[in-house]
C-alpha positions in Angstrom: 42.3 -35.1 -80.4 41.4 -35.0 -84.1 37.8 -36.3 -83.8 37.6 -33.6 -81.5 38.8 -30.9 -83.7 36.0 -32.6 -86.4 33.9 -32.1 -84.1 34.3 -28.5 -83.2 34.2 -28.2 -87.3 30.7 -29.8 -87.7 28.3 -26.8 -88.3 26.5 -25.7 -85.1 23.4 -26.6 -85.8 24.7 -30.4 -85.7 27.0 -29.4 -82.6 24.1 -28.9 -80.7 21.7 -31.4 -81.4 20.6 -32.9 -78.4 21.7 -37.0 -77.6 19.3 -37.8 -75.2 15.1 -37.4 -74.9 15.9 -35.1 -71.8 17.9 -32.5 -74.2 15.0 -32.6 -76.7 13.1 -29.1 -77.0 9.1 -29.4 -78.1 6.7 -31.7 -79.3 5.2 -32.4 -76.2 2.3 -34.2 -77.9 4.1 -37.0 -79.4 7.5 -37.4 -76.5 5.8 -36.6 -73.2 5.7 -38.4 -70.4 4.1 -41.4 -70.8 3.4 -41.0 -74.6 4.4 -44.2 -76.9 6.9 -42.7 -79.0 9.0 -41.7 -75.5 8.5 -45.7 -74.1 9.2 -47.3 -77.3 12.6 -45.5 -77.5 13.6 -45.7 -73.9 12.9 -49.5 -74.0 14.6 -50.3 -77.1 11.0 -51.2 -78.6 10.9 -49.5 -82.0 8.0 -50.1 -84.0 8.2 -49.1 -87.5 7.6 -44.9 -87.8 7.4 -42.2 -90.2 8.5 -38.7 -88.9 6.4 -36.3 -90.3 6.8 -32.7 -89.9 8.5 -29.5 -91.4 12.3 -28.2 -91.5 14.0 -27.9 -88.8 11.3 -29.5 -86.5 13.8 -32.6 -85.3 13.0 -35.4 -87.5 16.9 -36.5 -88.1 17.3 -35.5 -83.8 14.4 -37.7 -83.0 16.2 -40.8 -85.4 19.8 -39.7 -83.8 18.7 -40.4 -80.5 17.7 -43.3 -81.3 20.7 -44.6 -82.9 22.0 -43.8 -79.7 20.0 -45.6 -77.5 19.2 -48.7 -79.5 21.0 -51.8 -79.4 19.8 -52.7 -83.0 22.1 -52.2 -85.6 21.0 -48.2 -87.0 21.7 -47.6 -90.5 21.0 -44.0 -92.1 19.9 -43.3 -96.0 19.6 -40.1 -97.1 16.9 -41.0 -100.0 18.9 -37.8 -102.5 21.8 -40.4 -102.5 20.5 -43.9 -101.5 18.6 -46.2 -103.8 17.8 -50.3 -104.8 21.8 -51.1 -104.3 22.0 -49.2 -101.0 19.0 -51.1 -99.8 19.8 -54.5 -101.4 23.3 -54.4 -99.0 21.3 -53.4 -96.2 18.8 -56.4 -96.8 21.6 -59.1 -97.3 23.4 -58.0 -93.9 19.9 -58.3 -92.3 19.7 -61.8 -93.3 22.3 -62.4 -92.4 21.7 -61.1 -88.8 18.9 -62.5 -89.0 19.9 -65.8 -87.3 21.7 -64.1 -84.6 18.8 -62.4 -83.1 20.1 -58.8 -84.2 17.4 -56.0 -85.3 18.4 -53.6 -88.2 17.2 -50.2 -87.5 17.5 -48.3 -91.4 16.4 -44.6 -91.1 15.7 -43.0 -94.5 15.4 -39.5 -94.8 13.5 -37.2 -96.7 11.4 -40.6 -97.8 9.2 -38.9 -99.9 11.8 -38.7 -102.5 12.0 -42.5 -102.9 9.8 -44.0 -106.1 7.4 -46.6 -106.0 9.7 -49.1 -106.9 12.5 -48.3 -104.4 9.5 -48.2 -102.0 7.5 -51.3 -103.1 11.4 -53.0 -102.7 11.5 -52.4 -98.7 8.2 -52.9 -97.9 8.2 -56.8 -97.6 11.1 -56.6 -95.7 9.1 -54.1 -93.3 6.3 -56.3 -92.8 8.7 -59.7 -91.9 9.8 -57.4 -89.5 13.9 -57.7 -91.0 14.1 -54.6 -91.1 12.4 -51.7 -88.8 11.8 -48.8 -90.9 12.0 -45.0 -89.7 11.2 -42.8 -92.5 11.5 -38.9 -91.9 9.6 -36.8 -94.4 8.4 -32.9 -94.6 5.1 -34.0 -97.1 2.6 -35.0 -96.5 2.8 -39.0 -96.3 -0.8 -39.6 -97.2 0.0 -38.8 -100.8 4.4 -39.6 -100.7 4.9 -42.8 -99.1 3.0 -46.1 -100.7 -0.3 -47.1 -99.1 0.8 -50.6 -97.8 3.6 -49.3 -97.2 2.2 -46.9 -94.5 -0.1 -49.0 -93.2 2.6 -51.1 -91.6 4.1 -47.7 -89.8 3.1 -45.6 -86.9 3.1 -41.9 -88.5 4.4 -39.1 -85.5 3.4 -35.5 -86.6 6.2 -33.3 -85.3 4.7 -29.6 -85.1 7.3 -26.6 -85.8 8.8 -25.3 -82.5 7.8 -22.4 -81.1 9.5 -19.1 -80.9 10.2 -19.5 -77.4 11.7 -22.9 -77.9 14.1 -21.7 -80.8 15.1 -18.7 -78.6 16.2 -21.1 -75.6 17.8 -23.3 -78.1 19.8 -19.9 -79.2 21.0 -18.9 -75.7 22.1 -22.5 -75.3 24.2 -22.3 -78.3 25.5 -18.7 -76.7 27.0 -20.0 -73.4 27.5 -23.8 -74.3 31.8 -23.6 -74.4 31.6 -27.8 -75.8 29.5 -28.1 -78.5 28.7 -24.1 -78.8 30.0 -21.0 -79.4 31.0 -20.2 -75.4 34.0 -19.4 -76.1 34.0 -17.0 -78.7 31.9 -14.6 -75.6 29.8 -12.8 -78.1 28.3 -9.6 -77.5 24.7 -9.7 -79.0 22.2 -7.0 -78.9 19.0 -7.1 -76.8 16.1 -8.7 -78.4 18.2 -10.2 -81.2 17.7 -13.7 -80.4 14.3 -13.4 -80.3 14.3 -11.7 -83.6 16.4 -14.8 -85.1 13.5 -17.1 -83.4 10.9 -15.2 -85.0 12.5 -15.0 -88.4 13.4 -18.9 -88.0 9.7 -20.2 -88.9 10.2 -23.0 -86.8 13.3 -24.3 -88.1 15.8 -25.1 -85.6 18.3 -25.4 -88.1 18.0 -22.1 -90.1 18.1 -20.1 -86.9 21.0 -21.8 -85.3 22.9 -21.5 -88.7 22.1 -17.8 -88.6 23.4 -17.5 -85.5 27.0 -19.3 -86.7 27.1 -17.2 -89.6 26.3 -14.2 -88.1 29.3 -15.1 -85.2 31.6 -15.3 -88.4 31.0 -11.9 -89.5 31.5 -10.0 -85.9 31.7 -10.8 -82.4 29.2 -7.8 -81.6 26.2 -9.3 -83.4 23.5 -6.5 -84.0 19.9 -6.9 -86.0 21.9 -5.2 -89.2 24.2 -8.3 -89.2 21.4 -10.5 -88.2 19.6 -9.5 -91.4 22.6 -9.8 -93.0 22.9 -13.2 -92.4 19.3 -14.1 -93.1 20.3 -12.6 -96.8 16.7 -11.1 -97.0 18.5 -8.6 -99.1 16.5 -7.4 -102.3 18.5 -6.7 -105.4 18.7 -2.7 -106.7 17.5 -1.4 -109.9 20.3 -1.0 -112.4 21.4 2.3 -111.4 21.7 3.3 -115.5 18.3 3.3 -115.8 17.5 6.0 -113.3 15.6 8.4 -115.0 13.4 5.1 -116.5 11.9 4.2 -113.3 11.8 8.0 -111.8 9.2 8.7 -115.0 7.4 5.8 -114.6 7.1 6.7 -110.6 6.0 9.8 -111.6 3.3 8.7 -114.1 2.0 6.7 -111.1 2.0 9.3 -108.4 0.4 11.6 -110.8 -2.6 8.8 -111.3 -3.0 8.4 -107.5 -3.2 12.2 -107.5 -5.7 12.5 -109.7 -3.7 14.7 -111.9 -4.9 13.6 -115.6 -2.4 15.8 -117.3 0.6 15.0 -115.7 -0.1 11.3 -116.0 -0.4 12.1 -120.1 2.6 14.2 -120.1 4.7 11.4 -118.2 2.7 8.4 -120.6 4.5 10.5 -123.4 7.6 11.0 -122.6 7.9 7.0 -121.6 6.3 6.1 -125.1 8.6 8.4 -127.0 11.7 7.7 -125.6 10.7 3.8 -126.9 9.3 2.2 -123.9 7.9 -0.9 -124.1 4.0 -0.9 -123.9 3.2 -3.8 -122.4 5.7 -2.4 -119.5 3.5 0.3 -119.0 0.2 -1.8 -119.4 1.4 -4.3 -116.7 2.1 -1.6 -114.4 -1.2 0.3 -115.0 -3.1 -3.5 -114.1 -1.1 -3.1 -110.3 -2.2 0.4 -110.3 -5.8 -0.6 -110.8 -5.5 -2.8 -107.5 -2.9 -0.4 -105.4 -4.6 2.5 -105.5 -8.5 2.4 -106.7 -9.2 -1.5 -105.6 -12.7 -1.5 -104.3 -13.3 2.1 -104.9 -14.0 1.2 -108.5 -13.4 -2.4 -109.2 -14.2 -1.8 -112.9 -10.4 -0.2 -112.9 -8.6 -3.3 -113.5 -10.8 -4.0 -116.4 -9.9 -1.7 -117.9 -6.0 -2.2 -117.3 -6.5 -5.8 -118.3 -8.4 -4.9 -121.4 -6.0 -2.0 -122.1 -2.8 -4.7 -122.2 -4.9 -6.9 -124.2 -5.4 -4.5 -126.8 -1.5 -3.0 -126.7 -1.0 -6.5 -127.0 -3.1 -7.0 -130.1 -2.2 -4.3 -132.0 1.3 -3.2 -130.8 3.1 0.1 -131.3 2.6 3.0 -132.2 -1.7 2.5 -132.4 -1.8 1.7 -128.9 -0.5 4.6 -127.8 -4.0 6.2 -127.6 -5.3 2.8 -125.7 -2.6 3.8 -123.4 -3.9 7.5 -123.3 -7.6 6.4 -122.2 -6.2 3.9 -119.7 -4.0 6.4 -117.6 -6.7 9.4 -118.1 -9.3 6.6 -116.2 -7.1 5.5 -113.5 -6.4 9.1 -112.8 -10.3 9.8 -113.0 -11.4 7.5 -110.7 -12.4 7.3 -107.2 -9.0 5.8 -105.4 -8.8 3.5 -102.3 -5.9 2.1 -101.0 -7.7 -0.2 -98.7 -6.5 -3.4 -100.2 -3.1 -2.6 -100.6 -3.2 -1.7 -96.9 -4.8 -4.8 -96.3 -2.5 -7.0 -97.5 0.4 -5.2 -96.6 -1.0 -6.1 -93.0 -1.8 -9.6 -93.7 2.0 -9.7 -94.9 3.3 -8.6 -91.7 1.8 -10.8 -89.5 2.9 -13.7 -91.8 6.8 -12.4 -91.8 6.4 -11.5 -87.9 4.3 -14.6 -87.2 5.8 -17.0 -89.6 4.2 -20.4 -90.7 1.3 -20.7 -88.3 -0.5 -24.0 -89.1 -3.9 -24.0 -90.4 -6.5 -25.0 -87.8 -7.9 -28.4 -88.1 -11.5 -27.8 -88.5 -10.4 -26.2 -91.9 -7.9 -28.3 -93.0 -8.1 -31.0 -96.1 -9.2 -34.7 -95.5 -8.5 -36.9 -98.3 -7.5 -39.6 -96.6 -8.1 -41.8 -93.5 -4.8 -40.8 -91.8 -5.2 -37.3 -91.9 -9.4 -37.7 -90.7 -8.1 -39.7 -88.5 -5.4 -36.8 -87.2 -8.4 -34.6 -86.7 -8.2 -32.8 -89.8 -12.0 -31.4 -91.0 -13.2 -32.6 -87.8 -16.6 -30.0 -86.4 -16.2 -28.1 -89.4 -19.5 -26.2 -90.2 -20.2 -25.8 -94.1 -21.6 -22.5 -94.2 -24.4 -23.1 -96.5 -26.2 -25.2 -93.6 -26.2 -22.4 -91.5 -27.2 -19.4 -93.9 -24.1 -18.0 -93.8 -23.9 -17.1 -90.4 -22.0 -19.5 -88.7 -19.9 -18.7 -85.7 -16.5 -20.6 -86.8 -12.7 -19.2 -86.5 -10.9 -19.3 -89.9 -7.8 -17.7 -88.9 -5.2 -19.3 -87.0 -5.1 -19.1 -83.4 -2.7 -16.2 -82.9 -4.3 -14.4 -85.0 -8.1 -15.0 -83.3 -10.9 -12.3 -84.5 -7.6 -10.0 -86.8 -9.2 -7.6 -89.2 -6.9 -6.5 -92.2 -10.2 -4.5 -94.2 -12.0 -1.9 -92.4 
């Protein structure tokens, strides 16, 4: 009765991790039918591995269901709190095994934080074959994990899930009256769940634990509690300094609007009342990129030049720098086109979260990743005049135009 109370305690995102390769949502590449990672864990055959893939994608699942379904002994490291002694126990119960034909499964996540030394101390151990080694890591194992080290394990890319995955793992969670939250019959607004999946990235674990935090806060979950819970909340302005920021938006606005003499009449009053130059320089360099960008690209020049020079000589001299800065910004030509750009290009990351970078165009440095496919057909523009036909944006996002 008590373990089951613990249970019911355990956050939700652990609740619901699935026990068997049948439960397991996505990566389809690696656990398919017929793929070696799938028959090496349903007949107990585990080769030495290294889980590589980002939050939330089911690393520590992958390494759970094994513990489950292995008849090795499966011990877990969490390489934050586990070092040399840790391992050294591990290694003398292994020896000790040894001569009873027992297999020691030891799981070690996040890997990539372990040193050289802590890994150089396992590795001989790995390649007697004492100990099987599964290592779960979200970098990049080329450049974490020791060379001979990783030659002696089969690396497993895990991809992020997809939205559509995260959304079924969320209506699971919804009705599931076990391990879920069934029983607490929330009400949840139409499209919200897909919204949660969206605003995951992938991560499995961040939405569910939205999800559970949001069900803490109300039983009628909305998208104002949802965005609540994702605490994507900005902090306010001091509301004593009011009047500071209402000049200094009206020194802008009067720039973009071309209005030369309001922009010098809101300069003064900001440099009067003691403002900081440099504050007024730095926003005069965003200015330069906001609102004239391409039409004049000699604008931020000048911005840069004019907080150099406030810089150099300081107050109150550079108050004419100032003066000539804000009468050129309001002067020139403007074009927001940039700013629209990326404003663009920053919606389709929050709405389309961490797409991953298409191979062709992706870094090589080593043999692993080559051999992964990374760099592979890429066409180095220089051979083909600048003209070649060659997709630089991820797929989602095929043939997107931000500029105009």
């Amino acid at each position: 009765m008590a373990d089951e109370k613990n249970k019911m305690q355990a956050p939700l995102a652990d609740r619901m991790r699935p026990k068997t390769l049948d439960e397991f949502l996505g990566q389809e590449d690696i656990l398919g039918e017929g793929k070696i990672l799938r028959q090496s864990i349903a007949q107990d055959k585990i080769p030495s591995m290294i889980f590589w893939g980002p939050p939330g994608s089911g690393k520590t699942t992958l390494a759970n269901i094994i513990a489950l379904q292995t008849k090795a002994d499966f011990v877990k490291f969490s390489a934050v709190t586990s070092g040399l002694k840790e391992l050294r126990e591990v290694i003398k119960r292994a020896q000790s095994d040894e001569w009873q034909g027992r297999k020691i499964i030891l799981f070690i996540d996040e890997i990539h934080r372990w040193n050289k030394i802590q890994q150089d101390a396992l590795l001989p151990h790995v390649e007697k074959g004492l100990i099987i080694l599964i290592g779960a890591t979200t970098e990049n194992p080329s450049f974490e994990v020791r060379g001979a080290l990783l030659s002696r394990c089969r690396v497993f890319v895990l991809k992020q899930l997809s939205e559509i995955q995260i959304e079924c793992l969320l209506e699971k969670a919804v009705i599931d009256k076990e391990r879920g939250l069934g029983n607490l019959k929330l009400k949840i607004e139409k499209g919200v769940l897909k919204k949660i999946a969206q605003m995951a990235n992938g991560d499995a674990r961040t939405a569910l634990n939205v999800l559970e935090y949001a069900s803490s806060l109300s039983k009628s979950i909305s998208f104002d509690i949802i965005k609540e819970a994702f605490q994507k909340s900005y902090l306010l302005y001091d509301k004593d300094g009011d009047e500071h920021y209402n000049i200094i938006s009206a020194l802008h606005k009067s720039m973009r609007g071309s209005d030369a003499n309001a922009a010098l009449y809101w300069l003064s009053r900001m440099i009067e009342a003691g403002e900081d130059p440099l504050y007024i320089a730095r926003r005069l360099v965003r200015f330069a990129s906001e609102d004239i960008g391409l039409a004049n690209s000699r604008a931020l020049e000048q911005a840069v030049a004019a907080y150099n020079a406030c810089h150099f000589i300081g107050m109150p001299e550079c108050n004419v720098i100032l003066a000539q800065a804000v009468v050129y910004m309001a002067k020139c030509k403007k074009s927001n086109e940039l700013y629209m750009a990326y404003g663009k290009a920053k919606k389709d990351v929050e709405e389309f979260g961490n797409l991953p970078v298409p191979l062709h165009i992706r870094n090589a440095p080593t043999k692993l990743m080559k051999d992964l496919g990374y760099g592979a057909d890429y066409k180095y523009s220089p051979d083909f005049d600048y003209q070649e036909d060659q997709a630089y944006l991820p797929d989602k996002l095929k043939n997107r135009k931000y500029l105009k």
